[in-house]
Structure formats: C-alpha cells, structure tokens
C-alpha positions as CSV (number, residue, x, y, z in Angstrom):
1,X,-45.6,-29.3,-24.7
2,X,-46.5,-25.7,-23.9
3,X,-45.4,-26.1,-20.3
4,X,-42.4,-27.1,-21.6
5,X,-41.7,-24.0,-23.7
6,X,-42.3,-22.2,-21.2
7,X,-39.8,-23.4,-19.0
8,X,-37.7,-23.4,-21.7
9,X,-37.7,-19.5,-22.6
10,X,-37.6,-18.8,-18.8
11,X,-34.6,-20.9,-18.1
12,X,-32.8,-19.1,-21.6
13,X,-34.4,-15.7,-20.0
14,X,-33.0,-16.2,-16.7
15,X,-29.5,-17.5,-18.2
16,X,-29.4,-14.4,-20.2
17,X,-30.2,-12.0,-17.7
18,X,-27.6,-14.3,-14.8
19,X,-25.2,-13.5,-17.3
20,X,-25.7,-10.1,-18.1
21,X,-25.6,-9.3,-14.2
22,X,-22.5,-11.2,-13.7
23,X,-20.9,-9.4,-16.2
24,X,-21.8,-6.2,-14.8
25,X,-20.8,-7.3,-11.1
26,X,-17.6,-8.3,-12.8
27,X,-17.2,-5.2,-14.0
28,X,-18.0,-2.9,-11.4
29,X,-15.6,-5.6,-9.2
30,X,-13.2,-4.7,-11.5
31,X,-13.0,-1.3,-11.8
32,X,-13.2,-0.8,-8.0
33,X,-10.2,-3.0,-7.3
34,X,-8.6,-1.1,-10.1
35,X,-9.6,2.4,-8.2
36,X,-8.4,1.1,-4.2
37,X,-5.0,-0.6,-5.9
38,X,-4.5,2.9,-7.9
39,X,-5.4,5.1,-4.5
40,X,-2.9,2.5,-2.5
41,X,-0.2,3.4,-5.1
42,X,-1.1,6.9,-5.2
43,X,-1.0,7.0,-1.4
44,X,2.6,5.5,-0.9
45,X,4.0,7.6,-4.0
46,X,3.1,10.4,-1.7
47,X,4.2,9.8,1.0
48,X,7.8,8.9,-0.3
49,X,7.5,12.2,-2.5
50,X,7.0,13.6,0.6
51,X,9.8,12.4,2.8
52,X,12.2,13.1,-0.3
53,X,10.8,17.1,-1.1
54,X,11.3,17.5,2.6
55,X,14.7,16.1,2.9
56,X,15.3,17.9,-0.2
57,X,14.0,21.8,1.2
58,X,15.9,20.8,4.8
59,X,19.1,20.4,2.5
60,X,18.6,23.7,0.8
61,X,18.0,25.6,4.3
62,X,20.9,23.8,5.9
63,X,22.7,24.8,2.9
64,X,21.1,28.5,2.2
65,X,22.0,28.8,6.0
66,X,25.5,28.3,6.0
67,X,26.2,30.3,2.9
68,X,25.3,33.3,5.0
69,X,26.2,32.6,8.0
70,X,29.7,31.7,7.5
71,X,32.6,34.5,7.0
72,X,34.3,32.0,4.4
73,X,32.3,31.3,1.4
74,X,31.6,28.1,0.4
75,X,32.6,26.3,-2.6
76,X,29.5,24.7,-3.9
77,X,30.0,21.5,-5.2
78,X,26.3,20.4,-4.5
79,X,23.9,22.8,-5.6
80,X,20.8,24.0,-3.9
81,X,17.8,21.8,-5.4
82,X,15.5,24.5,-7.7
83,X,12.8,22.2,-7.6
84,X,12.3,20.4,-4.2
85,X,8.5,19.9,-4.4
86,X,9.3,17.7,-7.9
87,X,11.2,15.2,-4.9
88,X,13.5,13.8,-7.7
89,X,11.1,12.6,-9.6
90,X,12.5,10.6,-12.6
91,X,9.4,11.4,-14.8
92,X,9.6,14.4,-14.3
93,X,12.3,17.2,-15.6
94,X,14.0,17.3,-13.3
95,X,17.5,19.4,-14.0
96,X,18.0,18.8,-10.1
97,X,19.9,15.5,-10.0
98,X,23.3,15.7,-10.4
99,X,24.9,13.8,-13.7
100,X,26.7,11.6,-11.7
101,X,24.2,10.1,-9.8
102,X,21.3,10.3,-12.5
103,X,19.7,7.3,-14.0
104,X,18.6,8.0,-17.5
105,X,15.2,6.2,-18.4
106,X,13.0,5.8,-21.2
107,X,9.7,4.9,-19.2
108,X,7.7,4.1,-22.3
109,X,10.8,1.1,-22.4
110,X,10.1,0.0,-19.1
111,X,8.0,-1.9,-16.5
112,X,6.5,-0.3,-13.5
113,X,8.6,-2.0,-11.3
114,X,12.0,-0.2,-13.1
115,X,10.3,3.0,-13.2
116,X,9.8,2.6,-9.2
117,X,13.4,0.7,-8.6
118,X,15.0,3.7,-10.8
119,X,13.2,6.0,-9.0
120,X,14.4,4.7,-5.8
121,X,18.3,4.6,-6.9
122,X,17.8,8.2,-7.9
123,X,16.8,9.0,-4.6
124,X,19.6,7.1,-2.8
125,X,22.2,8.2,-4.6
126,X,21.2,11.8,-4.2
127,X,20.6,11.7,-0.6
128,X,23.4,10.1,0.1
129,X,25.7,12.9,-2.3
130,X,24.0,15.5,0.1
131,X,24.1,13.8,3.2
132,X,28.4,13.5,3.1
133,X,28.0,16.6,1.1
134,X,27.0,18.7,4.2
135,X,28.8,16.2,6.7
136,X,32.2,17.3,4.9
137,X,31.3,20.9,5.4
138,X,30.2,20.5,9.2
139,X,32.9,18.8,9.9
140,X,35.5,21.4,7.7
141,X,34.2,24.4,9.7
142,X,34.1,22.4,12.7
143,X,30.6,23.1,13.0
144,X,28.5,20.6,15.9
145,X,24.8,19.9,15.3
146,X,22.5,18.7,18.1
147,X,19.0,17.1,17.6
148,X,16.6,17.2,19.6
C-alpha cells in the first residue's frame, strides 16, 4: 500500500504543479497576444494619424500661402486647422472639424469598431471639404499646380 501512496501524492503533486504551470503559460500567452494586438493597433492608428496631420499642415500651407501671396483677399470659408498634429481625432477636442461635417459621439456608448468607422467619416468628410475647398479657389484665381 505504501507504494501506492506514493504514487498517489506524486500524481496529485504533479497535477497540481501541471496545472499551476499551465495557468501561468496561459497567462503570460495571454497578456503577450494582448501587448502585439495593442502595438499592431497602436501602429496603424499612427500611421493614419500621420497621413491625416500631414494632409492637414499641407492644407494650412497651401492655404497660409495663398492668403499672402494673392492681391485679392480671400474669403475664408474653410479655416486653417489650429490643431493639425491632433489629425481630427474624434476623442480628442478637437474645435477643428467643421459642424457640418462633424460626427458627435459618446465613445463610452460605443464599440471600437464605431469609434474607428466614426473616426474614419470624420476624416473623409473633412478632407474632402478641403480638397474642393482649395480646388474652387485654384481654379477662381486661375491658379495651375504641377506635381512632381
């Protein structure tokens, strides 16, 4: 019988400590696949933060530019963004989106996937105000741009 007990409290030892190591590996699994998911999301929210601040700063130079370079003055119905490096960001206050095209959203309401597709709209519908924004006034002073 002795061998038998022994075998016994070995197997329950061995169980216990199986389990307490898969737990661990579980959670160390976990939280790493939490961490390169997070930095993957991190990574393509900068990158379109990027595009967007950029897009936004060209529009104020194009914009900044023309003011004082042409004789007439401009009537500014687009404004120059104040905040650029904030690229529209919907969490954010952001005082740079116009009413029209602003999307009003209580993020504690909604799923990541609204905040994202909001966030998205917001940027569409501002980029494409500015883009036949300063088409309008190219075209108005007859003004021809050449890319390289």
């Amino acid at each position: 019988m002795r061998e038998e007990d022994e075998k016994k409290i070995i197997a329950q030892s061995w169980n216990q400590l199986s389990l307490k190591l898969f737990k661990e590996g579980f959670r160390l699994g976990s939280v790493a696949g939490q961490n390169k998911n997070f930095q993957k999301g991190f990574d393509i929210g900068y990158k379109e933060g990027f595009k967007v601040g950029f897009h936004m700063a060209n529009f104020n130079g194009i914009l900044r530019t023309l003011k004082h370079n042409l004789a007439v003055p401009i009537n500014v119905t687009v404004g120059i963004y104040t905040k650029p490096y904030i690229g529209l960001c919907n969490l954010c206050d952001n005082s740079d989106t116009n009413d029209d095209t602003k999307v009003k959203i209580d993020v504690t309401q909604k799923s990541l996937n609204d905040v994202v597709t909001n966030q998205q709209l917001i940027v569409r519908n501002e980029t494409n105000l500015r883009e036949t924004f300063i088409s309008q006034l190219l075209t108005d002073f007859n003004i021809v741009v050449s890319l390289p």
